[in-house]
C-alpha positions in Angstrom: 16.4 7.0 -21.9 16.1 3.9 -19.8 17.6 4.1 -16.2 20.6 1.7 -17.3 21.6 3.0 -20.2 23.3 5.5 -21.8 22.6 8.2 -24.8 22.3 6.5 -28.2 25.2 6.3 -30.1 24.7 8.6 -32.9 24.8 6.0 -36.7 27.5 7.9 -38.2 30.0 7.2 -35.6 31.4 3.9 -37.2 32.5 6.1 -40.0 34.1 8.7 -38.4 38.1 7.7 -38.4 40.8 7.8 -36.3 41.1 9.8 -33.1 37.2 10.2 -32.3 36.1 6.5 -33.2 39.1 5.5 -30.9 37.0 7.4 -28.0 33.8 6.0 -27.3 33.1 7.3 -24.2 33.0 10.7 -25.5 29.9 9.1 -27.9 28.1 7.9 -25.2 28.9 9.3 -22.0 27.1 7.6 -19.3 24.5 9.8 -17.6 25.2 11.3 -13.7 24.6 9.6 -10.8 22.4 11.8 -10.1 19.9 11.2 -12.8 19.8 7.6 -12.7 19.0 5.1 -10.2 21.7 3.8 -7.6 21.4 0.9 -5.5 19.6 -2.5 -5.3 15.8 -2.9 -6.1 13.6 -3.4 -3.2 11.4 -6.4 -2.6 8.8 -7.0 0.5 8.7 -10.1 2.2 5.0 -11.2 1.3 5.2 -14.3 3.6 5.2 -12.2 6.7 1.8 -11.4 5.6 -0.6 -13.1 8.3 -3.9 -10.9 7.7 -7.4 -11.8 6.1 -9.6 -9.1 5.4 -10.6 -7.6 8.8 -7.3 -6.7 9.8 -6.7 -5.3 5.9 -10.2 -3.5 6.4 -9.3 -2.1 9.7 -6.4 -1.2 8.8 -7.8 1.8 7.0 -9.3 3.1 9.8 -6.6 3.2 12.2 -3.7 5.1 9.7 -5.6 8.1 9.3 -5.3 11.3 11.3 -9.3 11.8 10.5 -10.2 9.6 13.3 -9.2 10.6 16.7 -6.6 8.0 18.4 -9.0 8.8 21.6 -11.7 7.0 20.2 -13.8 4.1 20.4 -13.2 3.3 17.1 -9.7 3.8 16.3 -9.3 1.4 19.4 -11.1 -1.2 17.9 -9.8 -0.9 14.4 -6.2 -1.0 15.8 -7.0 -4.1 17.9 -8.3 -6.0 14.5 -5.3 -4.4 12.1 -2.3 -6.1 13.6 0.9 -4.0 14.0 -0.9 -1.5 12.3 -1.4 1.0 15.2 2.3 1.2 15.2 3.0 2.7 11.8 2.7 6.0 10.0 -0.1 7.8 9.2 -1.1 8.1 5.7 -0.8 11.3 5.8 2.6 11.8 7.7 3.6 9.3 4.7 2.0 11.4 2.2 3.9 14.6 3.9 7.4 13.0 3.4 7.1 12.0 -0.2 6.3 15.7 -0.9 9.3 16.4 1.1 11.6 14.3 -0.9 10.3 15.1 -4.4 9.6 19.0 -3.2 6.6 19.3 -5.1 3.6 20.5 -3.7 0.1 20.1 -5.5 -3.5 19.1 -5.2 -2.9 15.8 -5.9 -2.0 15.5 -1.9 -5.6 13.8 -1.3 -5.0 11.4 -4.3 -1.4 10.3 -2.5 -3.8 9.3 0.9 -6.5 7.5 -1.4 -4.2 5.9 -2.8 -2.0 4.6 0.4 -5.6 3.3 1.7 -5.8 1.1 -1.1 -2.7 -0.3 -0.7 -3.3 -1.0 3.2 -6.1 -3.3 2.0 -4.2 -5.3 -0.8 -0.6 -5.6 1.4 -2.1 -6.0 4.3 -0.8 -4.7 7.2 2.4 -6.8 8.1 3.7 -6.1 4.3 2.4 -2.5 3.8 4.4 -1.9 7.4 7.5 -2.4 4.8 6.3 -0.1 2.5 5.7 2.0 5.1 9.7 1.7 6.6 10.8 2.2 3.1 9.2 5.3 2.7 10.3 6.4 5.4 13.9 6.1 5.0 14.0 7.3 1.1 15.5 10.4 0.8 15.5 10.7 -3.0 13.2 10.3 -5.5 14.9 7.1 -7.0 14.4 5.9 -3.8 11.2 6.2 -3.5 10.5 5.0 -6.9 12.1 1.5 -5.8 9.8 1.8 -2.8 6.9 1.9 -5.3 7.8 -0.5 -7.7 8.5 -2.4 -4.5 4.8 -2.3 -3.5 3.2 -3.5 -6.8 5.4 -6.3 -7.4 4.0 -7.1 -3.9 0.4 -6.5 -4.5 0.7 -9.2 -7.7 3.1 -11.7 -5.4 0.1 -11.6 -3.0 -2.9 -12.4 -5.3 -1.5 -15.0 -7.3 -0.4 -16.8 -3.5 -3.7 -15.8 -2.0 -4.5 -17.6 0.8 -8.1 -17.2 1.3 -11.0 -19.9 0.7 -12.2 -18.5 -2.6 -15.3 -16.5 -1.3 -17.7 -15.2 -3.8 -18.2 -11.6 -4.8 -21.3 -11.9 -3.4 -20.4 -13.2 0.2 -17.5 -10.0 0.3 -19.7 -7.5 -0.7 -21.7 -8.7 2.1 -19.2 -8.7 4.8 -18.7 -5.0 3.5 -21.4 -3.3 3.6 -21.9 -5.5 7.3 -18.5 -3.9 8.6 -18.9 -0.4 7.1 -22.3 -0.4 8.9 -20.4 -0.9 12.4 -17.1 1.0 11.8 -20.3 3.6 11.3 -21.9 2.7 14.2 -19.0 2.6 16.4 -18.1 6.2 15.1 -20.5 8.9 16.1 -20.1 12.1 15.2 -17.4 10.8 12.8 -19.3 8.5 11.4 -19.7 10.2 7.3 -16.1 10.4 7.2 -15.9 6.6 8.4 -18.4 6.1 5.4 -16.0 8.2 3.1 -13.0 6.4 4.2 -14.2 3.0 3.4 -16.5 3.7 0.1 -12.8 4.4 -1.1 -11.8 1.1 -0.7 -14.9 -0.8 -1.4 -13.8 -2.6 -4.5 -10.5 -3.5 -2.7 -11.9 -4.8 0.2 -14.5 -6.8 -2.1 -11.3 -8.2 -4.2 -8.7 -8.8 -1.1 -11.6 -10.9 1.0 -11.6 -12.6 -2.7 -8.2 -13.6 -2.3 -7.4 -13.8 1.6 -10.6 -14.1 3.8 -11.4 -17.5 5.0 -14.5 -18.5 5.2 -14.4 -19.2 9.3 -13.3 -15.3 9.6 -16.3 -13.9 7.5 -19.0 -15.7 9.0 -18.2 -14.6 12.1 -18.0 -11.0 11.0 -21.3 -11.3 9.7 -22.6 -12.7 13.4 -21.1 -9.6 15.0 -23.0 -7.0 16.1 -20.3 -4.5 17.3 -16.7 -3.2 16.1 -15.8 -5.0 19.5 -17.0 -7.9 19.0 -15.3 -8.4 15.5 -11.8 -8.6 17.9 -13.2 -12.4 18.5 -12.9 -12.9 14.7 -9.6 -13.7 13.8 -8.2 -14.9 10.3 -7.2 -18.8 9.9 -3.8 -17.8 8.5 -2.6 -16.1 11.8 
């Protein structure tokens, strides 16, 4: 069943005569509103998107209820992913799409991993309209749209990439250079920092592909503090 149309008409309709081939309806009844989608599909504006790759990289740090708001850290990564610090945690996110669907399982980690990855390939100015439309769903149809939403974004957003082309190489680089000071910067948190970012390593690695310049990188790589990174700001801002 597809969500616009109806049951198929059943072949030997076109022979039956008279009163039932006069009543179509009643051969294929349209299915209730509430099992199909209502309302318009949902598309992000990708051109509000004004982040290269620290802001997408930091951005995974400072969504997460792991990492105290009263640190060191958080206040750095917040001050690197723009407007981030203002949006929902992953896992209050996470919490209100089990609270519209009503199902409960152990894939509740998998729903976190899996908004962390898309922080880092929306970026945070786009993912922040994920993050309202997840927010205001209230169905599951609604939240579908939000989702469908989201990768039409993520595909919108690496064909008009805006970085300078950087080599696998160079990314995997900048990294494994960041991870070591989001570590640093972390103390006593600093494994789950590691555990937070190894998630996202091939993202990062593919996003600073498509949106880090070259200006922004090199001066990631001359840093020598999360702190310091906050001098390093992408060329597209």
């Amino acid at each position: 069943m597809t969500a616009c149309g109806g049951a198929a008409k059943d072949p030997s309709a076109a022979s039956k005569a008279g009163k039932q081939a006069a009543k179509p309806a009643e051969v294929a009844e349209p299915e209730s509103a509430e099992s199909e989608p209502v309302g318009d599909a949902v598309h992000f504006d990708i051109e509000k998107d004004k982040s290269g790759i620290l802001a997408r990289t930091a951005s995974t740090l400072d969504s997460t209820e792991a990492i105290g708001k009263d640190t060191p850290l958080y206040t750095h990564a917040s001050a690197l992913a723009h407007h981030a610090e203002a949006g929902t945690s992953n896992e209050k996110l996470c919490a209100h799409v089990v609270e519209v669907r009503g199902v409960q399982s152990d894939t509740d980690k998998s729903c976190v991993h899996t908004l962390e990855h898309q922080r880092v390939l929306l970026g945070p100015e786009v993912f922040a309209q994920y993050d309202a439309c997840i927010m205001a769903a209230s169905t599951e149809f609604a939240l579908i749209a939000c989702e469908a939403a989201e990768k039409e974004a993520e595909r919108l957003l690496h064909v008009g990439k805006h970085g300078d082309g950087l080599d696998q190489a160079v990314c995997t680089a900048f990294f494994e250079h960041f991870e070591q000071l989001a570590m640093d910067d972390a103390g006593d948190q600093a494994e789950i920092v590691k555990e937070i970012l190894e998630e996202v390593r091939d993202d990062v690695v593919a996003a600073c592909q498509d949106q880090a310049t070259k200006a922004e990188v090199e001066c990631a790589m001359a840093a020598t503090t999360m702190e310091a990174l906050g001098a390093c700001e992408s060329g597209v801002l």
